[in-house]
N, C-alpha and C positions, 0 to 999 in steps of 0.2 A: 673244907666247908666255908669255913671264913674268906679263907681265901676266895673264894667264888663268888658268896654273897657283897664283898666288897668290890670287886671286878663289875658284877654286874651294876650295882648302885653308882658305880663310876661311868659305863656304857648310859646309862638313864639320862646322868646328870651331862655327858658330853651330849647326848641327844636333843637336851633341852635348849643348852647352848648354841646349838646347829636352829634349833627351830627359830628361837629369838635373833639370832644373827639373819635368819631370811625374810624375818620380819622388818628389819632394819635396812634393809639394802634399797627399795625406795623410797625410804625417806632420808636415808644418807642422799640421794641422788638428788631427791629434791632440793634439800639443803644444802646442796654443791652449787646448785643454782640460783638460789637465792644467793648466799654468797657471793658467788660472780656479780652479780649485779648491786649487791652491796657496796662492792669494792670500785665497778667503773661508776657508779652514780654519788653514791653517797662516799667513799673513798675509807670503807670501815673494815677493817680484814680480822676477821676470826679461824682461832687454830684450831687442830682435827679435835680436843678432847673436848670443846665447847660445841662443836660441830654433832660430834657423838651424842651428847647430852641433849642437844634440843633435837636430834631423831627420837630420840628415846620420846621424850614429852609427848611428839605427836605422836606416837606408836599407842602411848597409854591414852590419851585425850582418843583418838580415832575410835578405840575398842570400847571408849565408855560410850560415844555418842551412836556406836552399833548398838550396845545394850540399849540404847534411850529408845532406838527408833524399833527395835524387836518388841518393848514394852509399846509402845505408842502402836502397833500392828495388831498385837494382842486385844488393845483397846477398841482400836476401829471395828477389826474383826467383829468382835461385839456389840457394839453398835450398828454395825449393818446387819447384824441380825436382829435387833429388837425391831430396827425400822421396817425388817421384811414382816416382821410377825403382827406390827402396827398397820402394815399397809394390807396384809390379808384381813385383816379382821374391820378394815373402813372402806368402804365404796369410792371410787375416784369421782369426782364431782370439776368439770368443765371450769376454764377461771370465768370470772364475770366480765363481761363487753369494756372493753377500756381496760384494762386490768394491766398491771405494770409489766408482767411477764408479755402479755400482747403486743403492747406498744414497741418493747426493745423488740421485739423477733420483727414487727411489722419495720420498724427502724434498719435492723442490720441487712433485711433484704433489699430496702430500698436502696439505702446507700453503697451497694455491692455495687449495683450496677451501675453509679456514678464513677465509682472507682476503678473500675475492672480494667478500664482503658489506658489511665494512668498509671498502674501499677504495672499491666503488661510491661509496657516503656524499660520496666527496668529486668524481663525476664528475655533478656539476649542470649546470643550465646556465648558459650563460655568453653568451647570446646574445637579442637580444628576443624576442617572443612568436611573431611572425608568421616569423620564421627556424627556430623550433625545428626542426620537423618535419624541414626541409633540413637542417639540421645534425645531427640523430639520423641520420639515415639514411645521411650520408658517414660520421659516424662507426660506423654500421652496416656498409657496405663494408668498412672498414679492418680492422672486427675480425673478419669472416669471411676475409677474406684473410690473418688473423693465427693465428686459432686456431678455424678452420672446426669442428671436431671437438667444442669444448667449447659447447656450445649446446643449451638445450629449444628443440624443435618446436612444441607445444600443449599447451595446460591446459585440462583438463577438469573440471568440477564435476557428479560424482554423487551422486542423494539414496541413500537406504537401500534403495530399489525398485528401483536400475540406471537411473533414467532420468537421461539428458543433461542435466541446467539449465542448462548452461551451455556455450559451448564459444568459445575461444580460440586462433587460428592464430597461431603467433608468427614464421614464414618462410615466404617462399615457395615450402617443398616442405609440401604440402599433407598433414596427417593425416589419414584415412578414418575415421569413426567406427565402423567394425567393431571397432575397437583395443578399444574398448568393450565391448561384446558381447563380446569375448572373453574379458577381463579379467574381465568379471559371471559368465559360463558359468565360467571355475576357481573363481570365488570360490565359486560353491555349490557345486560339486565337492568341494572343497576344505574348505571349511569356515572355520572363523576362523584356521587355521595360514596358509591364503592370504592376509588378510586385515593379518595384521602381519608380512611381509616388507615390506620399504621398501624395495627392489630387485628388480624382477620381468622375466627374460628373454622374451620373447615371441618368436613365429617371425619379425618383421618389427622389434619397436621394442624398447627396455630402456627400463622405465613406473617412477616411480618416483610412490611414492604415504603419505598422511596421511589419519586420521580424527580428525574431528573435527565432535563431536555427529553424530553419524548420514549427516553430508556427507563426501564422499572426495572428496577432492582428488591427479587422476592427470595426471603428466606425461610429457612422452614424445621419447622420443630414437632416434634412429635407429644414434647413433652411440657408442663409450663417452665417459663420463664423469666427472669427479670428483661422485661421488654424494651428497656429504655439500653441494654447493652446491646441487642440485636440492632434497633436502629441507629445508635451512636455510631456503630463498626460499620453497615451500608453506608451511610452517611461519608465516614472515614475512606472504605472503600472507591464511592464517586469521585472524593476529590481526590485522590492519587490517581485514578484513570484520568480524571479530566487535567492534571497538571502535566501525567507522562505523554498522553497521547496529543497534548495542545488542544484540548477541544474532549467534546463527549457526543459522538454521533453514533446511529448505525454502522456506516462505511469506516467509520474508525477503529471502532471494536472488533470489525471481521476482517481488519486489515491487520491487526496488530494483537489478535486472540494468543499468539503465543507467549507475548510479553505481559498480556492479561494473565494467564492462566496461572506465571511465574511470580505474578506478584501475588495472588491469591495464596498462592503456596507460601512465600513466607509473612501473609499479612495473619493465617489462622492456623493453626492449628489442631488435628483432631475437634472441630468446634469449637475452641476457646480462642481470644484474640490472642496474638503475639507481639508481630513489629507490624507496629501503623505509622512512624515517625519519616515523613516525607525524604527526610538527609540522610538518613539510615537507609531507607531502600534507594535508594540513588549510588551508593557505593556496591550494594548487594547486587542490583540490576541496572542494568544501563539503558538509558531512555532511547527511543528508537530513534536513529536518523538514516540519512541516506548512505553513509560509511560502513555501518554495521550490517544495513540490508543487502548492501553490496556483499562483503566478506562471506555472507550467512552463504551467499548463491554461489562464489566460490567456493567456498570451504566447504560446505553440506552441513556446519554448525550453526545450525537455527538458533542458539540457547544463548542468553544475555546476562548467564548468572556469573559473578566472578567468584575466578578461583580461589580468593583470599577473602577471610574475613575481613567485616567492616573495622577500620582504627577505633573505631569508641568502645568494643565490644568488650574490652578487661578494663573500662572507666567504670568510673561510679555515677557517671554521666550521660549513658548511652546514646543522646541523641545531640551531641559533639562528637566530631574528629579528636583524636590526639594530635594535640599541640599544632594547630594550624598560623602558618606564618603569613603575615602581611609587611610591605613595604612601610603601608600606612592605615593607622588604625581608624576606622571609621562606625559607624552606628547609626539608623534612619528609621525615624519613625511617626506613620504615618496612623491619623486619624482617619477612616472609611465608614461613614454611615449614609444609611437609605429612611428617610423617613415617611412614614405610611398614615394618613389622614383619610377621614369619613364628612362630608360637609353634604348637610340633609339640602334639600329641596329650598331652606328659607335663607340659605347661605350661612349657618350656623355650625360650628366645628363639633360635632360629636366626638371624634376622638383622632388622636396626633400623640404619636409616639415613633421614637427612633431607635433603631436597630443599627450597634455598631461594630468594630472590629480593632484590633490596635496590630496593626502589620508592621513588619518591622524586617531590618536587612540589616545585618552586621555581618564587618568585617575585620575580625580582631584578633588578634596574636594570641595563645596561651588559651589559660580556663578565665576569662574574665567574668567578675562576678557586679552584674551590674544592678541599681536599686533604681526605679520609676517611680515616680510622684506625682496628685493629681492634684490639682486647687481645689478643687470639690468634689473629690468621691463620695459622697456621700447622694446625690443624684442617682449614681450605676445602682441596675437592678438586674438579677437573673445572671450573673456571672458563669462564664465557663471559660477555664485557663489551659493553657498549654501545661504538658506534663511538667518542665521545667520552672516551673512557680511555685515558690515555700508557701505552703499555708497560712502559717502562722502570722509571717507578717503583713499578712494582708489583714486577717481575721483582726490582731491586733490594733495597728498603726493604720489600718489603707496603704500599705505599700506593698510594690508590686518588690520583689528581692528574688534573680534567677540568672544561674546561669543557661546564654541564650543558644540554640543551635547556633552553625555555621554556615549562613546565607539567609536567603528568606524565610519566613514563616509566620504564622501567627499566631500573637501571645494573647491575645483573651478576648471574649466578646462581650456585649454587655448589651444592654435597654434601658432606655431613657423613658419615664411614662408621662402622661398629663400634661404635654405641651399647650402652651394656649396663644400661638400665634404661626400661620404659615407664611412662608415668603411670599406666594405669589395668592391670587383670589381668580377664579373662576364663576362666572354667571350666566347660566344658561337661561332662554325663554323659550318655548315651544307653545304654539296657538295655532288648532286645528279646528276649519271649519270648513262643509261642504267637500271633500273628500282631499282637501289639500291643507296643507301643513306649512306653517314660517318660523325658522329656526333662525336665532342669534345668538354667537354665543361671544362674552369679550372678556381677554384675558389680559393680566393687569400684577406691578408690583404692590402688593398691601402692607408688605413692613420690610425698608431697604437694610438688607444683613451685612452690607458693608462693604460686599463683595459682587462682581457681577456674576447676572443670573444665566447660564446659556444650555443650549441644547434643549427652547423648551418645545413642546410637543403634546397635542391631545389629539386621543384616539376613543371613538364608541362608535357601536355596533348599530347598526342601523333595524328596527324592529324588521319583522317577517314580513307583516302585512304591508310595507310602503314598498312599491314597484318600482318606484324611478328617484333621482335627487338630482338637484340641480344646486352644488354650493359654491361659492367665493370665498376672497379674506381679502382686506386690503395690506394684510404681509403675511410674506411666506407664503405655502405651495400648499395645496389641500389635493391628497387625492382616496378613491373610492375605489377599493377592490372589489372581486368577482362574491367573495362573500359578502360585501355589505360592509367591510369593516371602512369606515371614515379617518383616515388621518391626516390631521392637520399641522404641520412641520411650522411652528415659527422663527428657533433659533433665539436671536437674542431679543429682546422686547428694546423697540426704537424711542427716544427720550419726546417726539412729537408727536405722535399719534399712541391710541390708544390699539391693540393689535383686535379684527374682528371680525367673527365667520357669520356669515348668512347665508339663507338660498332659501327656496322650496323644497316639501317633500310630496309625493305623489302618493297617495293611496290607494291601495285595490279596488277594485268597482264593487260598489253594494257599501264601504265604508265611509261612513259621515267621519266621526274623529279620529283621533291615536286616541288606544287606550293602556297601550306600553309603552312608555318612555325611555331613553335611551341610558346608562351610565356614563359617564365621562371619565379616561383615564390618564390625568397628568404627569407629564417628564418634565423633569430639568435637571440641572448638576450644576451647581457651585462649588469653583475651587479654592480653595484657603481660611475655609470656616468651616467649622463641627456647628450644625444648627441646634443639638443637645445642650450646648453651652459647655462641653467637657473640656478642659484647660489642662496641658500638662505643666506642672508648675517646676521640675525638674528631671535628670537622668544623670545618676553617678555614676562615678567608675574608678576606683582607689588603684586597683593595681599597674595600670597605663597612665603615666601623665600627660602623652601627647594624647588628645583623641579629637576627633570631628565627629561633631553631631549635628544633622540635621531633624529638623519636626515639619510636616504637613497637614492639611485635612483637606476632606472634600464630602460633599453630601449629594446626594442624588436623592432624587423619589422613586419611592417603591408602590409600595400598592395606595397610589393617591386616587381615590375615586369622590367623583361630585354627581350626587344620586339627587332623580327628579322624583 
């Protein structure tokens, strides 16, 4: 009997040993590698019974901070029930208008859709060629199951005539092209007021829609949306047709619908953006030319997609190559702004503001990490940056800090507001008596920028009611199309004469005056000044000590009109 009772108390006490030993066995394993690295970093070497002894520590610490957190469960438990029995027993009551909880929600909606586009940037692939597809598509599940709601259905591509060129299912709830037809029947209804809404409710979708040269670009949601990511993405969408195709017409789209089709495919995703990064799909798809249309007609391989991922795709950079080699390091960046003025009837500037760009073309070795600088950022307003722009230190400092894609692109755009001086000055006189009409108009520099003024140019619409015109200029070529539209070509302004359009206009019969007066709309372009006054005051670059930089500007006019 003793003998038994001891035997077994022996069995117990080895059983115990057995258990504590399995408890030990990863955090010896831990502390095998802590050690290792003790020993190549710090150069500190500890032996097995010291080793032993701080397993054991954690063993005991782990087990107390499971009791802490079993105690702390207990607690909660608790407390979510007195709140459940507090919240049956009080009425839920709305927060109040302005309310903090309001603001952050109205907050984090807005700025989704700022970001949505830049963040795609870095949701590449990450997987080979022949998995993609599988992996877009789980990733497709998760995000409808995440955020069903924020997602386009289909993109549409209409010419100027209403017909479909194009069409684009992007889920599996199928859009009917009637959306279409419907959309075309307001627009003429309508007029052009319908035409530039970029938010349009429909009885069935909310369409959000871009023009661009004579093609509209409509998408379509079933459900709401942060609207500023729909049209950010069309937006994105134009200009990669318009940079692969060389142009954005009709005849282009239907000539080259299947390199369309392919960039669609990896520009979205089940309705969410993906890859919008110009350099990125230039590796992925190959721009059409005359070599590949050839091949396609021998080979029967229509398809431009390549067989290898793009090289940026395992960076932490995605919208660089890996490691691209130049002979010579170079970097070019140019100033591009249009500046848009209103001058009333009494020749007085109502408003003048400039809309600009910072374009830029590097060609440099490696991941260079370059920092831009302006003499007075403080001027720029309404900023929107390439994905490749750190926040921070712009937010901070005014500096622009990024590494740049590999070729062209553009790094941020900005607005200039409250200008109060235009280069050129426009004066028109119209004096209508007896059913005939005398126009003069004379165009003229009013403050010298420093630089010459060329390609200048005014165009207006000649009213309904005038039948005939008879104009001159004594420089440059004035001519009068089949619509009525007047344009008057001068080019550069001559330093002895002042440049001047006149003529008759002819009025319908039964009309004494003009009681429409015409708009006038001013060209020019200067090359080697920002009219904004934006100055770049430097452009580093630490990791290259040879480099070449050059800087440009040029300003044109945009929507310049002189209203009678």
């Amino acid at each position: 009997m003793l003998l038994c009772k001891a035997s077994l108390g022996y069995s117990k006490k080895k059983q115990g040993h057995a258990k504590e030993q399995e408890r030990l066995v990863p955090w010896i394993l831990w502390r095998l590698w802590k050690n290792r690295n003790c020993l190549f970093f710090q150069g500190n070497e500890y032996d097995a019974q010291q080793l032993i002894q701080k397993a054991q520590e954690d063993v005991v610490e782990w087990e107390e901070r499971d009791g802490d957190e079993e105690h702390l469960n207990k607690v909660q438990t608790g407390l979510r029930t007195t709140s459940a029995l507090q919240q049956a027993t009080h009425k839920w009551m709305p927060p109040p208008p302005h309310s903090k909880e309001l603001v952050q929600a109205v907050q984090r909606k807005t700025s989704w859709a700022q970001s949505i586009l830049v963040t795609s940037e870095n949701l590449k692939y990450s997987r080979p060629k022949s998995t993609r597809k599988k992996g877009k598509a789980k990733a497709s599940e998760r995000g409808i199951r995440a955020s069903e709601a924020d997602m386009l259905q289909c993109i549409f591509l209409l010419s100027d005539s209403g017909e479909v060129m194009l069409e684009k299912q992007l889920t599996g709830h199928r859009v009917d092209r009637s959306i279409c037809a419907w959309f075309w029947d307001q627009s003429i209804c309508q007029g052009d007021s319908f035409k530039s809404l970029p938010v349009i409710a429909s009885p069935t979708h909310y369409l959000f829609q871009i023009v661009r040269d004579g093609i509209t670009f409509l998408a379509c949601s079933q459900v709401e949306m942060p609207p500023l990511m729909a049209i950010e993405f069309l937006c994105r969408v134009a200009d990669v047709l318009s940079d692969y195709l060389g142009g954005l017409n009709e005849d282009l789209v239907k000539d080259n619908f299947i390199i369309v089709y392919e960039l669609l495919d990896e520009m979205i995703d089940n309705g969410f953006p993906l890859t919008t990064e110009p350099s990125i799909l230039r590796e992925m798809i190959a721009p059409p030319n005359l070599v590949s249309k050839m091949l396609s007609v021998v080979t029967g391989n229509a398809s431009n997609v390549s067989d290898t991922l793009p090289s940026g795709t395992a960076s932490c950079v995605p919208w660089r190559p890996t490691e691209p080699k130049y002979s010579s390091n170079e970097v070019y960046v140019e100033l591009d702004e249009e500046m848009d003025a209103i001058i009333n009837r009494d020749g007085e500037l109502v408003k003048c503001e400039v809309y600009g760009e910072v374009q830029m073309n590097s060609q440099l070795t490696g991941f260079p990490d370059l920092t831009l600088s302006f003499a007075n950022p403080s001027i720029l307003e309404d900023m929107r940056f390439h994905p490749c722009v750190r926040f921070r230190p712009w937010e901070s400092h005014q500096v622009l800090s990024f590494v740049p894609p590999d070729g062209q692109f553009k790094l941020m755009n900005y607005r200039v507001k409250k200008l109060k001086n235009t280069p050129v000055y426009v004066k028109p006189q119209i004096t209508s008596d007896s059913g005939t009409c005398r126009i003069s108009v004379l165009v003229g520099v009013r403050t010298d920028p420093g630089k010459t003024i060329e390609s200048i140019s005014l165009s207006f619409q000649l009213p309904h009611c005038v039948s005939s015109a008879d104009l001159s200029s004594n420089h440059g070529t004035v001519t009068i199309l089949s619509n009525k539209t007047c344009t008057w070509t001068i080019g550069r302004i001559p330093n002895d004469k002042t440049p001047c359009l006149s003529g008759t206009l002819t009025l319908e019969t039964g009309l004494e005056r003009l009681h429409v007066f015409p708009t006038f709309r001013l060209g020019f372009k200067i090359m080697g000044i920002a009219l904004s006054g934006l100055r770049i005051e430097k452009l580093d670059l630490k990791t290259l000590p040879r480099l070449y930089k050059g800087f440009r500007a040029q300003t044109r006019a945009g929507e310049f009109d002189v209203r009678l």
